[in-house]
C-alpha positions as CSV (number, residue, x, y, z in Angstrom):
1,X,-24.5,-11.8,24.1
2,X,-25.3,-14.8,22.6
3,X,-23.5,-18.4,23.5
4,X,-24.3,-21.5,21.7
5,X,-24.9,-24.6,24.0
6,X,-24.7,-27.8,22.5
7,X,-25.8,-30.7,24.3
8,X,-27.3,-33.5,23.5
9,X,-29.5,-34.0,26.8
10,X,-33.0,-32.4,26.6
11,X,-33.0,-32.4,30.7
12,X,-29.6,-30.7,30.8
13,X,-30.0,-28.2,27.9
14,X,-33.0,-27.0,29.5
15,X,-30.9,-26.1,33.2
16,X,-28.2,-24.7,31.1
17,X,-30.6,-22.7,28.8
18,X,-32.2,-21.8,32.1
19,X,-29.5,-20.6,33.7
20,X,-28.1,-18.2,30.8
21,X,-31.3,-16.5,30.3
22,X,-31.2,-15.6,34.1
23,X,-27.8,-13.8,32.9
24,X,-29.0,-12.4,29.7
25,X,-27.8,-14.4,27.8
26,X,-29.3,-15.7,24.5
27,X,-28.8,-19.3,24.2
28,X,-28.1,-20.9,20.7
29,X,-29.1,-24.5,21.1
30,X,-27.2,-27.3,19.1
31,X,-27.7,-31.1,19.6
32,X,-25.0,-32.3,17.6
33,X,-21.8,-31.5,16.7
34,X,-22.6,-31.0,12.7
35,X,-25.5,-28.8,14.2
36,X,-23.3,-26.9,16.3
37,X,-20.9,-26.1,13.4
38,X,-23.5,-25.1,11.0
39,X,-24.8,-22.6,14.1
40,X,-21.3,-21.3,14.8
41,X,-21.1,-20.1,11.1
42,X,-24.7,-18.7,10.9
43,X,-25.0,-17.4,14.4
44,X,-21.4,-16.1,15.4
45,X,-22.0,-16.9,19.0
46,X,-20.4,-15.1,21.7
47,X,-19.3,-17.9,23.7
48,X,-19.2,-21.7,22.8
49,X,-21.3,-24.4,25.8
50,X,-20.0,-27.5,24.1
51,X,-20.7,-31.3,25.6
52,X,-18.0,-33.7,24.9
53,X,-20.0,-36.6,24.6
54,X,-22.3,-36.2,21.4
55,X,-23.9,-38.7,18.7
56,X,-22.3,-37.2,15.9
57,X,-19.0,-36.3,16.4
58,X,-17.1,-35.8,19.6
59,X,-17.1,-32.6,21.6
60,X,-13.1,-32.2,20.3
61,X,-13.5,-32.7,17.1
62,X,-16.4,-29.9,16.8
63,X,-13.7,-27.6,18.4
64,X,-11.3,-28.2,16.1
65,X,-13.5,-27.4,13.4
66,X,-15.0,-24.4,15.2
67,X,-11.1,-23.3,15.5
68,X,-10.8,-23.9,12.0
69,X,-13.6,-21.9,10.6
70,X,-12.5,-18.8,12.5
71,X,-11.0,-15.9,10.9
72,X,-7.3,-14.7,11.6
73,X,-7.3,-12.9,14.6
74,X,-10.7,-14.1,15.8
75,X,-11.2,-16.0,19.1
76,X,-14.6,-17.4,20.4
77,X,-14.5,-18.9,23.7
78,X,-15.2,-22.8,24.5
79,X,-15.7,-24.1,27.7
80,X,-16.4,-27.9,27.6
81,X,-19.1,-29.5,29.6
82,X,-17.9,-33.2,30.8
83,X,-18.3,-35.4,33.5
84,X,-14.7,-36.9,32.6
85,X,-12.4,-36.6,35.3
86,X,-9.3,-37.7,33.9
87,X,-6.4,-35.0,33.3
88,X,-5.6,-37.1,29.8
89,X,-9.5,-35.5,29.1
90,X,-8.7,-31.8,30.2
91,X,-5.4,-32.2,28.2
92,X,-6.9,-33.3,25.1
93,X,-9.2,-30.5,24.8
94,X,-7.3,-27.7,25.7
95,X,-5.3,-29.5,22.4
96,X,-8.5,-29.4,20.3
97,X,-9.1,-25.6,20.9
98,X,-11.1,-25.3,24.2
99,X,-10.0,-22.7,26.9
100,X,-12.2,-24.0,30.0
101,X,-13.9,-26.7,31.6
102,X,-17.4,-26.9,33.6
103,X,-18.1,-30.8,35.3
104,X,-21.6,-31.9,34.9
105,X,-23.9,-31.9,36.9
106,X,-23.5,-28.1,35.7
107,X,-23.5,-25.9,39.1
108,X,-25.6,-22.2,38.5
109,X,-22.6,-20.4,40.3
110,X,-19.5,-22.4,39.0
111,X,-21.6,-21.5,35.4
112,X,-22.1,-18.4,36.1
113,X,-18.3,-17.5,37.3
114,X,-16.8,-19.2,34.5
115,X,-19.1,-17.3,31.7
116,X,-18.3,-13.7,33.3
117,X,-14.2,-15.1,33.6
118,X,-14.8,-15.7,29.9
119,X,-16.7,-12.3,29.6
120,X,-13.6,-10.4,31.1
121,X,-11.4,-11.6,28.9
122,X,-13.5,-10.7,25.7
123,X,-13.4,-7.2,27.3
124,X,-9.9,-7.0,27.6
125,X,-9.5,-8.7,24.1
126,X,-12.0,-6.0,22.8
127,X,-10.5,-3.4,23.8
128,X,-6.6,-4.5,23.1
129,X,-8.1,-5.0,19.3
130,X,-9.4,-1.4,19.5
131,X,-6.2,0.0,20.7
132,X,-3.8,-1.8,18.0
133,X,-6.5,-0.4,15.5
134,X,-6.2,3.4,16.8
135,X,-2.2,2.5,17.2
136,X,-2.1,1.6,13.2
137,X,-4.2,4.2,12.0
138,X,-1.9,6.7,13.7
139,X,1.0,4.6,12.1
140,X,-0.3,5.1,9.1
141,X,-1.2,8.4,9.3
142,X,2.7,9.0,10.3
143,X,4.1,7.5,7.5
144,X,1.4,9.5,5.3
145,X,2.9,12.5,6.8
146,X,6.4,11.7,6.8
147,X,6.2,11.0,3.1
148,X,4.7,14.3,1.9
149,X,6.1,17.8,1.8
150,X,5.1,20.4,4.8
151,X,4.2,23.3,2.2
152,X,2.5,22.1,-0.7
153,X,1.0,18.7,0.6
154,X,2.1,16.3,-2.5
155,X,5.5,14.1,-2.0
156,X,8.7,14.9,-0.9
157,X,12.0,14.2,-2.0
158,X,12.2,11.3,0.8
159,X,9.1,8.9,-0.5
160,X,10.1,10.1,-4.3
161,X,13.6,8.6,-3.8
162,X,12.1,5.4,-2.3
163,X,9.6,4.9,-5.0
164,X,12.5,6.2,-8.0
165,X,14.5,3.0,-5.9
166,X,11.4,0.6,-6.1
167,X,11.1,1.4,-9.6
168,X,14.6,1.2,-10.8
169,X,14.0,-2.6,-9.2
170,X,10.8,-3.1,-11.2
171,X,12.4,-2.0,-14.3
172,X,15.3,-4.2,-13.6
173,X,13.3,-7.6,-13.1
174,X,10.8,-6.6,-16.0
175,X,12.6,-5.1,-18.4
176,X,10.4,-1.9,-18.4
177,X,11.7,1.3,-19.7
178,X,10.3,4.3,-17.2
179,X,10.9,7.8,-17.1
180,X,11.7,10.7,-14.4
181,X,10.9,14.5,-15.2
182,X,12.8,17.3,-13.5
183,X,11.0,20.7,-13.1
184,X,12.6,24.0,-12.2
185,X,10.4,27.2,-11.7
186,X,11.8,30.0,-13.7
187,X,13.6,32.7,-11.7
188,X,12.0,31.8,-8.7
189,X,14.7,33.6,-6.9
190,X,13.7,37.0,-8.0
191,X,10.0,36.2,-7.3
192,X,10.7,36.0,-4.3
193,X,13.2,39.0,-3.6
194,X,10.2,40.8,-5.5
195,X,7.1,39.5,-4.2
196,X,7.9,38.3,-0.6
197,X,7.8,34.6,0.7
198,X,4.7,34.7,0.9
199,X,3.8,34.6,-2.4
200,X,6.6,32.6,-3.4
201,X,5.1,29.7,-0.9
202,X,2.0,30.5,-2.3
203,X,3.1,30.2,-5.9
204,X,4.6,27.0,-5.3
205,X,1.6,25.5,-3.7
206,X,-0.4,26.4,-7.0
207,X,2.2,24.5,-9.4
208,X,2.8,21.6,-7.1
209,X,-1.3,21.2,-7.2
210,X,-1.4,22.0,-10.9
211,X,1.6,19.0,-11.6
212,X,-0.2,17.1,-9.6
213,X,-3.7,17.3,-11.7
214,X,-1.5,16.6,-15.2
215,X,-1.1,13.0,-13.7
216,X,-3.2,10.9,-15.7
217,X,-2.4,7.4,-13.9
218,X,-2.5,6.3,-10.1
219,X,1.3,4.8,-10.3
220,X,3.0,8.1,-11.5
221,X,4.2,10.1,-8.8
222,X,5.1,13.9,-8.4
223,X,7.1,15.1,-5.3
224,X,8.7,18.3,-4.4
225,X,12.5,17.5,-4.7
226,X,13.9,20.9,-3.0
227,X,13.2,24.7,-3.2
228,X,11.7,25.5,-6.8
229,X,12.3,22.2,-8.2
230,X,10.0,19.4,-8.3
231,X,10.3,15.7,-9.7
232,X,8.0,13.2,-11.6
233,X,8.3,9.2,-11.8
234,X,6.5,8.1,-14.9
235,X,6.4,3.9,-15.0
236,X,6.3,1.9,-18.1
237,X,6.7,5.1,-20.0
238,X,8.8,5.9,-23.4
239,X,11.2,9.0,-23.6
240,X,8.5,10.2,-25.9
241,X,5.7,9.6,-24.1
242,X,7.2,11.4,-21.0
243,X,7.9,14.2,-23.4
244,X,4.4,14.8,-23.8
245,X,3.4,14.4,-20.5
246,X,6.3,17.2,-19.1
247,X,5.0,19.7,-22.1
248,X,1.4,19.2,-20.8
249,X,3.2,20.5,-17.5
250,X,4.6,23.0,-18.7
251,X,1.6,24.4,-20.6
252,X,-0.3,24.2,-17.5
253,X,2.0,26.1,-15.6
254,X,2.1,28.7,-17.6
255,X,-1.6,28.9,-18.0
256,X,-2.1,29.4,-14.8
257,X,-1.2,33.2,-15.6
258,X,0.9,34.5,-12.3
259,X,2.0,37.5,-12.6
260,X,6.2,37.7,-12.7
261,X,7.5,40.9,-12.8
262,X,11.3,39.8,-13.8
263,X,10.3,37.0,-16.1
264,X,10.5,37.9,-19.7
265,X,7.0,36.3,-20.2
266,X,5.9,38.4,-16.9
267,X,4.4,35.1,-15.4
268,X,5.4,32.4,-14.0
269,X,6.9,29.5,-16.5
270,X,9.1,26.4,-15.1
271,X,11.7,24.5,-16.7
272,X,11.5,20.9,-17.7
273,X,14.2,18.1,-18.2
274,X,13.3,14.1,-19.3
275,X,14.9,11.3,-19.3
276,X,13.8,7.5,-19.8
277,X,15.5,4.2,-19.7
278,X,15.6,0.5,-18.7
279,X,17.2,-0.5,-15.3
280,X,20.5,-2.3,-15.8
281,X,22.4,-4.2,-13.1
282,X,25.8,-2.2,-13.1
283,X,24.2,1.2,-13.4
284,X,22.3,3.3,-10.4
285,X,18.8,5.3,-10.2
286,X,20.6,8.0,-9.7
287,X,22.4,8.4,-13.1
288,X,18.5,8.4,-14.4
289,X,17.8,11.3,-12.1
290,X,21.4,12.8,-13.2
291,X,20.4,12.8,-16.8
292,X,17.2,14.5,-16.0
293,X,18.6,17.1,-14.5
294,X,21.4,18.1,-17.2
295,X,18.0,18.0,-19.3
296,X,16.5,20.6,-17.2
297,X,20.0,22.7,-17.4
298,X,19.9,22.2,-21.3
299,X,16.3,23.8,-20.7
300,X,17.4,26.5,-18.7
301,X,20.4,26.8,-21.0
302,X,18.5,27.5,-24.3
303,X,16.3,30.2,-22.6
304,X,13.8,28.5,-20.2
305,X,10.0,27.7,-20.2
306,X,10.8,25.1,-22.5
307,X,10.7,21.4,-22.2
308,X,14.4,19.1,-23.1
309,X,15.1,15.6,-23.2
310,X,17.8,13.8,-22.2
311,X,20.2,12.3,-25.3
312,X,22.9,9.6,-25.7
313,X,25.2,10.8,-22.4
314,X,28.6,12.3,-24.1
315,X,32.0,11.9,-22.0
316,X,34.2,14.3,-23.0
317,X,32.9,17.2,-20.7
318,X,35.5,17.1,-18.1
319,X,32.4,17.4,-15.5
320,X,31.5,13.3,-16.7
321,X,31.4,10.3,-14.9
322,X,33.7,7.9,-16.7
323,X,32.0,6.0,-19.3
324,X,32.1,2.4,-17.7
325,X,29.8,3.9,-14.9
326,X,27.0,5.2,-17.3
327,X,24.7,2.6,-18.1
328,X,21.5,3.6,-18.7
329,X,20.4,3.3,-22.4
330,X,18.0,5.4,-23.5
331,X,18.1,4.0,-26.8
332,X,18.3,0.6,-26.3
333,X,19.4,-1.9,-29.6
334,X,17.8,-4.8,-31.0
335,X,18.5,-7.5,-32.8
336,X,15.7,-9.3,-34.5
337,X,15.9,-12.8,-35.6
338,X,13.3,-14.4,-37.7
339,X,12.9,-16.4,-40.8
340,X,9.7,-14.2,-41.9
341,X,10.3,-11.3,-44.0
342,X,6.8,-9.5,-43.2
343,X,7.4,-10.4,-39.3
344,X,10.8,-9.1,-39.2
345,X,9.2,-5.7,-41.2
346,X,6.3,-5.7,-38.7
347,X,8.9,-5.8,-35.5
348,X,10.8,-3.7,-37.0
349,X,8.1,-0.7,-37.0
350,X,6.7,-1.6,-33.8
351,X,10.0,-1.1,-32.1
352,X,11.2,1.5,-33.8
353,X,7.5,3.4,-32.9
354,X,9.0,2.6,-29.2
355,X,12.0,4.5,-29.6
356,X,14.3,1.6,-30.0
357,X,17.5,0.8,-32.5
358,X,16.8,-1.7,-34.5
């Protein structure tokens, strides 16, 4: 343990110096107060001697600097040495940071008591600070598990609805187009009337791992949404671009060659719906989600083991939403203004590359 003593009398560093090596202690010496802040930063001392009474700078302003210099969370223990008396004196430098007081002449036993006081409370400090760090690790490994799926270890439909939410915001203050993927395993049913649940959970695991491996950036996100189906957020991504990444799915999938005894192809293929807009106020994440799934039916629809995107949404099928309540725009129209015929021709290709109606 090391405490830093500073004081600016040679005769009563020497007793106090004395004294702490009796206890094992490593003295730091300081003689001023610019000294004793230049230790405290190169030493990180323990505990803090400090005389109240220097040439420098006074014994409170060296604590409030001491206090300042320390990190959040970090607490180094002062104990003044004064031969004040007044309770205006004790008052003023509990104020500046100090937590004890030791009258000079400085007694071996009252220093001695007061350092292993201090020394308790370290302890306990210590070991409160070692607690709350077990106590959030185990927090966080909570919400890691509460956020992933029991079988096949990626997300689940909980932390993909929160992050599809947190998107839908993001999209909304940026004006970001993203995109959401629904995947369907191809008559997963069967292959598991055929093949047992076993193998269907097994089967699952391997095309949960293998979505999870077509990811190609740290913000997209793939979670098991239910049963056979499984759902991708794609940020800052086109309808086209999301198209490419869902047939790179699919392909994989597929390559993976297990065997599927009712499937027409005989192995196991999945199903894949896009969609892809920009947030708007009056409409709701889940018509996003909603417009990926009739994708995936479309999918499903035309044969499976195929890859669909989501178009304009159409109102008349008497299954709709009314048309005030659909608001995403997966097309989205602009208007360009500007008195430069090559700059409007240039916008013009550049947006229309994005997918956009210009």
């Amino acid at each position: 343990m090391k405490t830093l003593v500073v004081e600016d009398s040679r005769a009563s560093m020497q007793i106090i110096t004395h004294y702490l090596e009796r206890m094992g202690i490593t003295p730091v010496p300081a003689a001023t107060g610019t000294e004793a802040v230049d230790l405290f930063l190169s030493e990180r001392p323990d505990m803090v001697l400090l005389d109240i009474v220097l040439p420098d700078i006074d014994g409170f302003e060296v604590a409030r600097r001491l206090r300042q210099i320390e990190q959040p969370g970090d607490w180094t223990p002062i104990i003044f040495l004064t031969s004040m008396t007044k309770d205006e004196d004790l008052e003023a430098g509990i104020a500046a940071g100090g937590d004890d007081y030791i009258h000079k002449p400085v007694s071996d036993v009252v220093l001695g008591a007061k350092i292993r006081a201090m020394q308790r409370i370290i302890q306990m400090r210590y070991s409160l600070l070692v607690l709350t760090r077990k106590l959030d690790t185990a927090n966080q490994e909570l919400r890691r598990l509460t956020s992933l799926d029991g079988l096949t270890g990626i997300t689940n439909r909980r932390h993909f609805e929160e992050t599809l939410n947190r998107e839908w915001r993001r999209s909304m203050r940026q004006g970001t187009e993203f995109s959401v993927i629904m995947c369907d395993v191809d008559h997963f049913k069967d292959y598991n009337n055929h093949l047992g649940h076993q193998a269907g959970d097994d089967g699952l695991k391997a095309v949960a791992q293998t979505l999870a491996q077509s990811m190609d950036r740290g913000g997209d996100l793939v979670a098991r949404y239910g049963g056979e189906e499984f759902s991708v957020i794609l940020p800052e991504t086109s309808l086209s671009g999301a198209q490419v990444v869902a047939e790179r799915m699919r392909q994989a999938i597929e390559a993976l060659e297990i065997a599927h005894p009712t499937n027409p192809n005989k192995r196991m293929t999945a199903s894949f719906g896009v969609a892809s807009g920009i947030a708007m106020p009056e409409a709701d994440p889940k018509q996003l989600l909603k417009a990926a799934d009739r994708a995936l039916y479309d999918a499903k629809s035309a044969g499976r083991n195929r890859t669909c995107i989501a178009q304009a949404i159409e109102t008349t099928d008497a299954c709709a939403e009314p048309e005030q309540d659909i608001m995403i725009m997966y097309l989205p129209k602009i208007l360009i203004v500007h008195d430069n015929d090559l700059m409007r021709t240039l916008l013009r290709g550049m947006l229309r590359n994005e997918e956009y109606q210009v």
